[in-house]
C-alpha positions in Angstrom: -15.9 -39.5 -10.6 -15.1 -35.6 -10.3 -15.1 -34.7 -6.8 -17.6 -32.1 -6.1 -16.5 -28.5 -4.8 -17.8 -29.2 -1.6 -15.5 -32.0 -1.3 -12.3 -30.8 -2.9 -13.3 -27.4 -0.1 -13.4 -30.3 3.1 -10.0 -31.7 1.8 -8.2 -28.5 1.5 -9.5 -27.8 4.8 -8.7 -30.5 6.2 -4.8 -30.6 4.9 -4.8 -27.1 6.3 -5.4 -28.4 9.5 -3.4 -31.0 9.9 -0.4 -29.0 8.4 -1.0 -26.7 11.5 -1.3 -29.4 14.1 1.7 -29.6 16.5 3.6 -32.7 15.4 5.3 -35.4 16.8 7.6 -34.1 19.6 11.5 -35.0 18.3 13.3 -36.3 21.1 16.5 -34.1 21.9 19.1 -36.5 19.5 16.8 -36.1 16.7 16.5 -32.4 17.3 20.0 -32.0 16.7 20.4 -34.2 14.0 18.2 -32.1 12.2 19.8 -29.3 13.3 23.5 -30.4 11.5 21.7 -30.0 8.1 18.8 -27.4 8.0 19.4 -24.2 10.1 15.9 -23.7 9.7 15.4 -25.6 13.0 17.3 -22.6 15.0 16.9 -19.6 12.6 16.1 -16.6 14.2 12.4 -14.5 13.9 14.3 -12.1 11.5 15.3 -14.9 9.5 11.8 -16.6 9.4 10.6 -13.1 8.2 13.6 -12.9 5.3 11.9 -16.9 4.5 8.2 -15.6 4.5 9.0 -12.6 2.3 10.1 -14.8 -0.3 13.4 -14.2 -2.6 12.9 -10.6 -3.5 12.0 -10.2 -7.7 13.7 -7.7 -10.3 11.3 -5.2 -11.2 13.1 -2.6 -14.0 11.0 0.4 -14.2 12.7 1.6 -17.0 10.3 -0.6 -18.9 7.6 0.5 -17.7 7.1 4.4 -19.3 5.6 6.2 -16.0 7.3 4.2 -13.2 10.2 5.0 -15.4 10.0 8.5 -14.7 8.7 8.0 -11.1 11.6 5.9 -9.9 14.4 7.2 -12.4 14.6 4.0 -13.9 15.8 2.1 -11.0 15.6 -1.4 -10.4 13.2 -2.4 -7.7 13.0 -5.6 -5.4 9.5 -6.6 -5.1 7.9 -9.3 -3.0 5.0 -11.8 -3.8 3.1 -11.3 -0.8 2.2 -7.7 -1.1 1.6 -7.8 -5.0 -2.1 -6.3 -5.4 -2.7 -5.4 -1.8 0.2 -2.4 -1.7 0.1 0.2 -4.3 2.8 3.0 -4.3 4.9 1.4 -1.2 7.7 -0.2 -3.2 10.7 1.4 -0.8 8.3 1.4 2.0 8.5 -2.9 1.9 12.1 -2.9 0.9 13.0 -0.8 3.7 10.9 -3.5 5.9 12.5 -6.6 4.5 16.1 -4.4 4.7 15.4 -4.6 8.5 14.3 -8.2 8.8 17.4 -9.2 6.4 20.2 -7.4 8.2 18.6 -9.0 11.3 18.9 -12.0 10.2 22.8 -11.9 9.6 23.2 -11.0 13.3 23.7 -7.1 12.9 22.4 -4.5 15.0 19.0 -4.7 13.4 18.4 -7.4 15.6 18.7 -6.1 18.7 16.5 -3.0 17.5 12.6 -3.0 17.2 10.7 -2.0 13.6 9.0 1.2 14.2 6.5 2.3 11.2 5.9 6.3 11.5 3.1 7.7 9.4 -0.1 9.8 9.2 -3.4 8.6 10.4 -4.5 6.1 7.4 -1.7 5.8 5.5 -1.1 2.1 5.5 0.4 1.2 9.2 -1.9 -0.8 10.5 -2.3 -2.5 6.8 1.3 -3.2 7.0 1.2 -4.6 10.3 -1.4 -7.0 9.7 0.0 -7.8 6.8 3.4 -8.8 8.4 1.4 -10.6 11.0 0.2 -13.0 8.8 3.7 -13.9 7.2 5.0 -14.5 10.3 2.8 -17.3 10.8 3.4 -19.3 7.6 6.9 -19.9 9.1 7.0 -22.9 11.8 9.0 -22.3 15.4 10.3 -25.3 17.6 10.2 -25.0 21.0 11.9 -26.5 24.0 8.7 -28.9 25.4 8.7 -31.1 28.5 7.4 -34.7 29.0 8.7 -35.1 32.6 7.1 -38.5 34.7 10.0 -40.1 35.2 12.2 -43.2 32.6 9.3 -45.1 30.7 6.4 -42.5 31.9 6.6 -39.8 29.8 3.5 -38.0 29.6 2.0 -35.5 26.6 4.5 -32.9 25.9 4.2 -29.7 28.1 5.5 -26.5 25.5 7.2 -24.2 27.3 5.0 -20.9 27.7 7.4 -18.5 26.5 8.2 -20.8 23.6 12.2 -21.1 23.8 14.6 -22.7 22.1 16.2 -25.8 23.0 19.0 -24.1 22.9 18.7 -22.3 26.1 19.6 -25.6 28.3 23.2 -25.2 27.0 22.7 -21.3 26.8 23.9 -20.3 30.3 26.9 -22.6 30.8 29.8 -22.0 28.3 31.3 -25.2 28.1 28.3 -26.7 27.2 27.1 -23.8 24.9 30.8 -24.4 22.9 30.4 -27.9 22.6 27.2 -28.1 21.1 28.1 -25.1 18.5 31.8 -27.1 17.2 29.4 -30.3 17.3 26.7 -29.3 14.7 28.0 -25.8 13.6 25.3 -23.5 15.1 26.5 -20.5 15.1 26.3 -18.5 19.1 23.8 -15.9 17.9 21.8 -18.6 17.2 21.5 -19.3 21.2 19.2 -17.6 23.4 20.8 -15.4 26.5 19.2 -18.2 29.2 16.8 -20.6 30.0 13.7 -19.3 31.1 12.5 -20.0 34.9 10.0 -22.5 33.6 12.7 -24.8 32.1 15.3 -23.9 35.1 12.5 -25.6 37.3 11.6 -28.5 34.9 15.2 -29.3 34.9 15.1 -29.8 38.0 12.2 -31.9 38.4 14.3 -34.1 35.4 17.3 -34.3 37.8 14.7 -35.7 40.5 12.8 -38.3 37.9 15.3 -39.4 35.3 18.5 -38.5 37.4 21.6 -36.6 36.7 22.7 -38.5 33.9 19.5 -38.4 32.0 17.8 -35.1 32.5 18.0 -34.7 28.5 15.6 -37.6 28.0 12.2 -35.5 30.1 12.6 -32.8 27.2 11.5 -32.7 23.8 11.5 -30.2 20.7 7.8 -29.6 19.0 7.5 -27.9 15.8 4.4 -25.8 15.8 3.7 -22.8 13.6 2.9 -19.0 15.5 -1.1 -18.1 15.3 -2.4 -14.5 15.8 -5.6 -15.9 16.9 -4.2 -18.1 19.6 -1.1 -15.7 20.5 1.2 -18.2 20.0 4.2 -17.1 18.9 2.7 -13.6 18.0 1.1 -11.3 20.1 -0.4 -8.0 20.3 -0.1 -5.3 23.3 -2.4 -1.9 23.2 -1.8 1.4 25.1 -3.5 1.9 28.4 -2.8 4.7 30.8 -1.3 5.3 34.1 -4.0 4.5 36.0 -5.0 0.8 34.2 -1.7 0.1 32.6 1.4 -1.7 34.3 4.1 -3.4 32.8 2.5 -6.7 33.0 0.5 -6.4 30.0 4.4 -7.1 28.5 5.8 -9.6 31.2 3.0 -11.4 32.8 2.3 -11.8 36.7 1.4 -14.0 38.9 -1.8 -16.4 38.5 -3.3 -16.0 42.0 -5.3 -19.3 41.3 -1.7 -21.0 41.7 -0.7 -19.5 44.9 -2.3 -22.4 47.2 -0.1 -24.6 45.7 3.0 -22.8 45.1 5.0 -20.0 46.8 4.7 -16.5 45.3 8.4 -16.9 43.3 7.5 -20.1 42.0 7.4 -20.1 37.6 4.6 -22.7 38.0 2.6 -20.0 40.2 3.4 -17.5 37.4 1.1 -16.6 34.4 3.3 -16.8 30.9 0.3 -14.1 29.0 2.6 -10.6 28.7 2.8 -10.1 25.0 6.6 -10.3 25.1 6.0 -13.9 26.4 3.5 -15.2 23.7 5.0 -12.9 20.9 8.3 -14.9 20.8 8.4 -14.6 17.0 6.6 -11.2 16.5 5.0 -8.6 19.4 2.8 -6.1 17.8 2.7 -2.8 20.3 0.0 -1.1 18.3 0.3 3.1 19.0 2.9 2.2 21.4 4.2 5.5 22.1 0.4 6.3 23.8 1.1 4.1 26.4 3.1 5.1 29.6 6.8 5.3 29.9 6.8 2.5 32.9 5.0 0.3 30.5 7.7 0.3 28.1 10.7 0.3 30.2 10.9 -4.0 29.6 11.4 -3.3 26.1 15.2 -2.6 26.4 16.5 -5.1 27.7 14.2 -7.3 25.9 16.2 -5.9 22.9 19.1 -5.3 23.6 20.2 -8.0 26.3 17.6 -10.9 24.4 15.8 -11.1 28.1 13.4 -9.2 30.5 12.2 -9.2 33.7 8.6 -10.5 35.4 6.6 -9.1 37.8 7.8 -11.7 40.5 11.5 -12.2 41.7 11.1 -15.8 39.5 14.1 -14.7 37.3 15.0 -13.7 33.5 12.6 -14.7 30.8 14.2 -15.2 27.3 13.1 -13.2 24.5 13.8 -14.1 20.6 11.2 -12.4 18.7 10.9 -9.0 16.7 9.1 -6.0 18.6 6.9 -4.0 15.9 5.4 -0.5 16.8 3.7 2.0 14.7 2.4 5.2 15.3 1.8 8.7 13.7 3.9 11.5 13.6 2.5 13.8 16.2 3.0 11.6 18.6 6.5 10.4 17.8 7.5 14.0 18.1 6.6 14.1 21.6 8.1 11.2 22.6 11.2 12.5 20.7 10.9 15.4 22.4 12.0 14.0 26.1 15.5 13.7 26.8 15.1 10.5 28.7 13.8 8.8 26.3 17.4 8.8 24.4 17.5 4.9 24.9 14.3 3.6 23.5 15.1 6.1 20.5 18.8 4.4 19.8 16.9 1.2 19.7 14.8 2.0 17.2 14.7 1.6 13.3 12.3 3.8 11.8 10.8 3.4 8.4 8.4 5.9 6.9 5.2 4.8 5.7 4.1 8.7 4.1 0.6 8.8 2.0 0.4 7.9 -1.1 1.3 10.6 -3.6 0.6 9.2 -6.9 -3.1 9.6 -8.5 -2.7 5.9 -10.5 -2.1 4.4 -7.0 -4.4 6.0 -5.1 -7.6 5.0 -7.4 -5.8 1.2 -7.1 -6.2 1.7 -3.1 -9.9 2.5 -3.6 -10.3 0.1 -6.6 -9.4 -2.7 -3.4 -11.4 -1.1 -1.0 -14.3 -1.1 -3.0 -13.9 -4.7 -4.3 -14.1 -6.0 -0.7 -17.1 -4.3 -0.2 -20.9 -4.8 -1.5 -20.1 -1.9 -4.1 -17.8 -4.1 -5.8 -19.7 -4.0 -9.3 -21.6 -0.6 -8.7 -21.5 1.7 -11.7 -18.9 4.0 -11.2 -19.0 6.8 -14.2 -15.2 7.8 -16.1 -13.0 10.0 -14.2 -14.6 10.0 -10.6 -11.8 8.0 -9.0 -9.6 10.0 -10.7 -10.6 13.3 -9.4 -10.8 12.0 -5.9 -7.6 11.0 -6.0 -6.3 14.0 -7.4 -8.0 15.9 -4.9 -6.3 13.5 -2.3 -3.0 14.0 -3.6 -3.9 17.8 -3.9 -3.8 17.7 0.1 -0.8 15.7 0.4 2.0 17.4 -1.7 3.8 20.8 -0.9 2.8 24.1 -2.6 4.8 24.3 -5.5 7.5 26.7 -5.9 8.0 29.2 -8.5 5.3 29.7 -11.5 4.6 26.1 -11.2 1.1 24.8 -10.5 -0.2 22.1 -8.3 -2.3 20.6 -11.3 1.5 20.5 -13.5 3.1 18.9 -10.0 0.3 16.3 -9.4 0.5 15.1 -13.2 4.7 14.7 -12.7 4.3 13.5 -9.5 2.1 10.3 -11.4 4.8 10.2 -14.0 3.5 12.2 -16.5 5.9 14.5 -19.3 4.9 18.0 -19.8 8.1 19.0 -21.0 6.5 19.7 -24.4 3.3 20.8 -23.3 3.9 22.9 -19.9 7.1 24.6 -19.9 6.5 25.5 -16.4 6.7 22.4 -15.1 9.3 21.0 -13.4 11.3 17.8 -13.0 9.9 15.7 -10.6 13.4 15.6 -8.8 13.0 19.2 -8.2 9.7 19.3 -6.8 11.0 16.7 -4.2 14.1 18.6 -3.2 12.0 21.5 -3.0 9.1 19.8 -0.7 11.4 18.5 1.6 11.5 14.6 3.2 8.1 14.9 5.6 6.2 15.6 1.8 3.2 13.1 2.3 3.1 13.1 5.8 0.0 15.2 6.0 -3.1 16.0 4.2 -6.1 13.5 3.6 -6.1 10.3 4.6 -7.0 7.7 2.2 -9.9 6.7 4.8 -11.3 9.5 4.4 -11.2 9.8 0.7 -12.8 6.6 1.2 -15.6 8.1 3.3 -16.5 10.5 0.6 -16.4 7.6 -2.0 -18.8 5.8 -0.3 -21.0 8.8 0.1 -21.0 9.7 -3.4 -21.9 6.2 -4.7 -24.9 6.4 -1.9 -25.9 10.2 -2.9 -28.7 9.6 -4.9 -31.3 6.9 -3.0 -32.8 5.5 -6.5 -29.6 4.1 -7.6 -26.2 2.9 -5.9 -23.8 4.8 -8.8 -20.9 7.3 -8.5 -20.6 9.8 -10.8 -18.4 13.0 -11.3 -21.3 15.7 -10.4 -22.3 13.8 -7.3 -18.5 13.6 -6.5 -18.1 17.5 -6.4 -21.6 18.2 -4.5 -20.2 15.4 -1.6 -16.7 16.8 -2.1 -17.6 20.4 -1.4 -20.2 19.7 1.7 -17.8 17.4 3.4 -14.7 20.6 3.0 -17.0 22.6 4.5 -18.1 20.8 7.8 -14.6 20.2 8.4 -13.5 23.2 10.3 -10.1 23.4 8.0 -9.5 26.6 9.1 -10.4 30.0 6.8 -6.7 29.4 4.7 -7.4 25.7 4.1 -11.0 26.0 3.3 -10.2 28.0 0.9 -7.0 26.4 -0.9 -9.3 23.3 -0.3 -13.1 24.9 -2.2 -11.2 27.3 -4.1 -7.6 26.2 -5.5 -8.1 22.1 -5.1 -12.0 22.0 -6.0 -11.2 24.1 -9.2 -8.7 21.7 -10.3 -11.0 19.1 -10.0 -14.1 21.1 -12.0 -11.6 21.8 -15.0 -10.1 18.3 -15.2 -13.9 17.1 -14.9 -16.1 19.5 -17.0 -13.4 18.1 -19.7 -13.8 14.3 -19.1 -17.6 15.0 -19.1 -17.3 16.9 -22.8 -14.9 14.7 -24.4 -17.7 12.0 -23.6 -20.1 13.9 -24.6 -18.8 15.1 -27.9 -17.7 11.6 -28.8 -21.0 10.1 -27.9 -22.5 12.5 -29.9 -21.3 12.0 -33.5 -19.5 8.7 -33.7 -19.2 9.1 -37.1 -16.9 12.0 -36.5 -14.3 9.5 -36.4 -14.4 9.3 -39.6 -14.6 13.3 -40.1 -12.0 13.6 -37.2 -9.6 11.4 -39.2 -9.8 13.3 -41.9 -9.0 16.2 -40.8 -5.8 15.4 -39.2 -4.4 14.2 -42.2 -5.1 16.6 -44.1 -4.0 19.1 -41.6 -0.8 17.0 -41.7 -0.3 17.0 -44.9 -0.7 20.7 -45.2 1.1 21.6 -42.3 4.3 19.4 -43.7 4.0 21.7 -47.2 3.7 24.8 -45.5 6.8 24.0 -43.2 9.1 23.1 -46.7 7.4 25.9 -48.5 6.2 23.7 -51.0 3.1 24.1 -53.4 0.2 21.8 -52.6 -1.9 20.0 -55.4 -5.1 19.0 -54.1 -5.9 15.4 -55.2 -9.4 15.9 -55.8 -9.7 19.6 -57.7 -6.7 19.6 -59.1 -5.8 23.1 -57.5 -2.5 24.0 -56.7 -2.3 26.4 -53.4 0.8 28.1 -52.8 2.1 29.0 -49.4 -0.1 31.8 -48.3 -3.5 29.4 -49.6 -2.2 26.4 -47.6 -1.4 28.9 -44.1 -5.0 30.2 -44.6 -6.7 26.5 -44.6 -4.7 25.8 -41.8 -6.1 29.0 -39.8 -9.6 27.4 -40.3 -8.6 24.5 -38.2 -6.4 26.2 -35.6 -8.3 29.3 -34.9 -11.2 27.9 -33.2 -8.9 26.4 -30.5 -6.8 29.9 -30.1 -3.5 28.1 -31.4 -1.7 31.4 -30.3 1.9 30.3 -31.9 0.7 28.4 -35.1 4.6 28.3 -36.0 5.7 26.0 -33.1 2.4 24.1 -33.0 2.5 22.4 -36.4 6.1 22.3 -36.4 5.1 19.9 -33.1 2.7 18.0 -34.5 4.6 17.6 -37.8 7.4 15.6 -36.0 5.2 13.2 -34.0 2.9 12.3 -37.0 5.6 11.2 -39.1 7.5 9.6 -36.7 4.1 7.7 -35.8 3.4 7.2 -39.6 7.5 6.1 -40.1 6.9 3.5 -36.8 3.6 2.1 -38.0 3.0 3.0 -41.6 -0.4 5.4 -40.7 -0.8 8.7 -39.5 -1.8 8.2 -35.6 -5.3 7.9 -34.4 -6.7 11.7 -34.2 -7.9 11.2 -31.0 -4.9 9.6 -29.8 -2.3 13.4 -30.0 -4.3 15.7 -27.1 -3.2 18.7 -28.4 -4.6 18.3 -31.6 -7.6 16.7 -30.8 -9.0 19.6 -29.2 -8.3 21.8 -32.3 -9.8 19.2 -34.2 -12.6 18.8 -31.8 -13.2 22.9 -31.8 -13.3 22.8 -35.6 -16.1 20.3 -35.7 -18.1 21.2 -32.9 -17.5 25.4 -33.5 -21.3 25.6 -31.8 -21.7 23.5 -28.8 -25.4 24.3 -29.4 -25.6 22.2 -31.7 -25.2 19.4 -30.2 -28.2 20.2 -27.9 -31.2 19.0 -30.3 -30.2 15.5 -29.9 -28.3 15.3 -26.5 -30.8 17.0 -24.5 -33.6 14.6 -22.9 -36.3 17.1 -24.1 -39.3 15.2 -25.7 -38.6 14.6 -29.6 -41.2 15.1 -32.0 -38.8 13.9 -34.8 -38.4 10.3 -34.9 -34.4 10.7 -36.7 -33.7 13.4 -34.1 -35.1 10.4 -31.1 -33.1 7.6 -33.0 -29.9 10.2 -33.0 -30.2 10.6 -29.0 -31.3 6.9 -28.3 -28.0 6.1 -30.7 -26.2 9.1 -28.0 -27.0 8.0 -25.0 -26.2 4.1 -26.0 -23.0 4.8 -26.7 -22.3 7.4 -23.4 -23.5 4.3 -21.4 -20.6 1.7 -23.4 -18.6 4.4 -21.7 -19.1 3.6 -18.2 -22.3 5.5 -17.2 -25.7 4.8 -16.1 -28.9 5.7 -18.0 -29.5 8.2 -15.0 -25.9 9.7 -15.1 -26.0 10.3 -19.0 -29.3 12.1 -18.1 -27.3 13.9 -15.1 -24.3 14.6 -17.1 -25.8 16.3 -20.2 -27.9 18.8 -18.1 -24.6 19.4 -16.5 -22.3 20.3 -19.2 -25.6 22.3 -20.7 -25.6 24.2 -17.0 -22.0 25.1 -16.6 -20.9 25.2 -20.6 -21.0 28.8 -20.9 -19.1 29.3 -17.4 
């Protein structure tokens, strides 16, 4: 019998659980018998990072025709983990992974901490928690005590900073040598020292098992790190001077404790400092808030592998990886003071900029609104769009020259305008030009977000987001921002305009298509013939028309191909069907047809122009005015079925109609 979902849901549970649970301490000989033949048991946090990440894929943009152009064809390394969560961050993650690798062949990455700089929304904290959760599908094994003497051992105490084993033989060089020639562990492998808590449990071996068998009271448990639990990770949050010491980082002293044990005692000390718990990854989330005093144990927790407590109770070990993030402004300031030269040099800094592609940005909202209750709510063609290309808008440089922000956002998303904008640039040049901090300001995706949200909610009657709600929400939320006189403007004016061009045209091309389906047909027939003329007129040949039987020299065929061109003011007819010439029978060589007409912009819109000379009409049958003809009602019931296969509600096909009706004269 099948088992039922419920059932197959308890199983998986249950093997989840169990595949968590701390196993059977290995005794100290089977520890290092482990050890001889899987490094795995003594890899480092870096190294358990490199292991969670996963073996890096091929990914060759050059395949892909707008990545292509993005990334200049190069090869890039992606990782499994962050496929369809991370849009746009490909060198971002590399540069992560770059740091976890080269700290996990010993270099100076890992005696450094991972610092992610970026603007307010642009993915930090995303990243962070996203790392937080690799680091726990990686298990540690730590150094654990059993203690109560030869043939009493007890349940295994773990120690609370979670060490290594490896830090009983860390502190005496004989011993430290002897166990690296005896199963090939290499030294970086070794903690610095044994923490204060093992210094005293060896001791307390030496007293129960005697000299010769202290080895025996310790064992080696595997466990794997939790963020809920804060073992193995932990997180630390900026205080100020006034509630903030450096104990948040190193622990102190458990006063409950102190009736039993003197003040320097480890057992009368309190393990809970995030650089104690986070022995495989410390999270110091806006770190550079928090006082200078606080961060002083970083350093040598760093750079020497061990810190101080509160307490004279002695050095505490430290093996994990420190990861900070915070924005820019406040990286400047703490760049700004001199004394702070040493917690810079131990740094490595990777850049976590917005997002400056519009194809990405509408896949960040695309996730944020799937894990939301909008997931499924109508969302009409192009409203994503133009919000991301308003965020973008905000995020890129002004462009220099003749060029125009509309010409750099379309490059920037790996577009080619060389044949339709020849003021456009290559998209190296508009990032030379921009500089390296491009994307470091301007809207947050948060709060491109915000408006999202907004518009979907903007009319009470229906949960829907359409392009005219978009640009009402847009231009009240510019306005209560206090931008300033020079960005309001830039914003209402420059970006907002962009926006109402790109959208009025979306809208149209809906409508217009909705409108006469069968001028697909028409449509078709028109480019070809236009192709077909255009290709006589360009090798001054004679046409025969196939139906009449009338031959048209050139000056007849230039005069037929006016009628088409002149209601879309072709202003250089020469060049234009010289253009579309070449890519129609290239199409027609590559596929044995003439392309789709719809499917060449350029000359759709003459084509469109010719058949639709009079917008007006179009208005008899679009318009939601009563019908007292029952063809003309069949014609806009047969309209506004087909607007709504193309994404939009009954209510927005009203909405956008009275729209285009309002501003198509403007």
């Amino acid at each position: 019998m099948e088992k039922s979902k419920a059932g197959s849901l308890r199983d998986d549970f249950g093997s989840f659980l169990s595949d968590r649970q701390i196993q059977k301490p290995m005794t100290i000989d089977e520890y290092f018998e482990e050890a001889s033949t899987n490094s795995k048991v003594y890899q480092s946090s870096h190294a358990a990072m490199v292991e969670a990440f996963g073996p890096p894929e091929m990914f060759d943009t050059s395949n892909d025709t707008r990545l292509s152009r993005i990334y200049e064809n190069r090869v890039l390394l992606t990782f499994k983990p962050f496929e369809g969560q991370f849009f746009g961050m490909y060198d971002v993650i590399y540069q992560i992974y770059s740091y976890f690798l080269r700290g996990a062949q010993g270099l100076d990455e890992a005696h450094k901490w991972l610092y992610l700089l970026g603007p307010v929304g642009g993915g930090k904290s995303t990243l962070a928690e996203r790392i937080k959760e690799l680091a726990q599908i990686v298990p540690m094994y730590s150094l654990a005590y059993v203690g109560g003497g030869e043939g009493k051992n007890d349940k295994a105490e773990v120690s609370p900073v979670f060490e290594s084993v490896l830090g009983l033989f860390a502190s005496v060089p004989r011993l430290k040598d002897s166990v690296m020639e005896r199963f090939d562990i290499p030294a970086r492998a070794f903690p610095r020292l044994m923490s204060p808590w093992a210094r005293r449990r060896v001791e307390q071996a030496e007293a129960e098992y005697g000299p010769g068998k202290v080895l025996d009271a310790f064992r080696v448990v595997k466990f794997f790190p939790s963020i809920v639990d804060q073992t193995g990770i932990a997180v630390a949050t900026p205080g100020d001077d006034t509630n903030q010491d450096t104990s948040v980082l190193v622990g102190k002293t458990d006063i409950h404790q102190l009736s039993n044990h003197s003040q320097d005692d480890p057992d009368a000390y309190s393990f809970s400092g995030s650089l104690c718990r986070g022995q495989r990854l410390m999270e110091f989330v806006e770190m550079f808030k928090a006082p200078i005093k606080t961060l002083n144990p970083l350093l040598p927790a760093t750079m020497e592998n061990y810190f101080s407590g509160t307490e004279s109770i002695g050095a505490i070990p430290y093996q994990g990886i420190i990861l900070a993030h915070s924005n820019e402004s406040e990286w400047d300031k703490f760049r700004a003071k001199k004394e702070n030269e040493a917690f810079i040099d131990r740094i490595v800094k990777v850049k976590v900029p917005y997002v400056l592609s519009v194809t990405e940005e509408v896949q960040i909202y695309d996730k944020l609104i799937n894990n939301s209750a909008l997931r499924g709510a109508p969302c009409a063609p192009g409203t994503k769009e133009a919000l991301a290309t308003f965020s973008v808008l905000t995020r890129i440089a002004k462009p220099e020259g003749d060029s125009s922000y509309e010409a750099k956002v379309r490059v920037y998303n790996g577009e080619d305008l060389s044949h339709t904008n020849l003021k456009a640039k290559q998209l190296i040049e508009y990032r030379n030009a921009a500089g390296v901090n491009e994307g470091m300001t301007g809207d947050s995706t948060r709060l491109a977000y915000e408006i999202l949200a907004k518009t979907y909610n903007f009319d009470p009657t229906e949960i829907a987001a359409d392009p005219v709600h978009l640009l009402n929400v847009l231009s009240h939320e510019i306005k209560q921002r206090n931008l300033g006189e020079g960005i309001e403007k830039t914003y209402l004016v420059t970006f907002v305009g962009i926006l109402y061009a790109q959208l009025k045209k979306t809208i149209e091309h809906a409508i217009r298509d909705s409108y006469l389906e069968a001028g697909d047909a028409l449509g078709q027939a028109t480019f070809d013939r236009y192709i077909t003329l255009a290709n006589h007129w360009i090798d001054t040949q004679d046409y025969k028309d196939p139906d009449t039987g009338h031959i048209w020299n050139r000056t007849a065929i230039n005069a037929k191909l006016e009628e088409i061109e002149k209601p879309a003011g072709i202003s250089n007819p020469k060049d234009f069907r010289n253009e579309v010439s070449r890519y129609a029978i290239k199409h027609k060589a590559e596929h044995g047809k003439f392309p789709d007409w719809r499917e060449y912009g350029k000359m759709r819109e003459v084509i469109e122009s010719k058949m639709f000379k009079n917008i007006d009409d179009m208005l008899p049958v679009i318009t939601f005015s009563v019908k007292t003809d029952q063809k003309l009602e069949a014609e806009h019931q047969g309209f506004v079925e087909r607007m709504m296969g193309r994404g939009y509600t009954r209510k927005q096909v009203r909405r956008m109609v009275e729209w285009f009706e309002q501003e198509k004269n403007k």
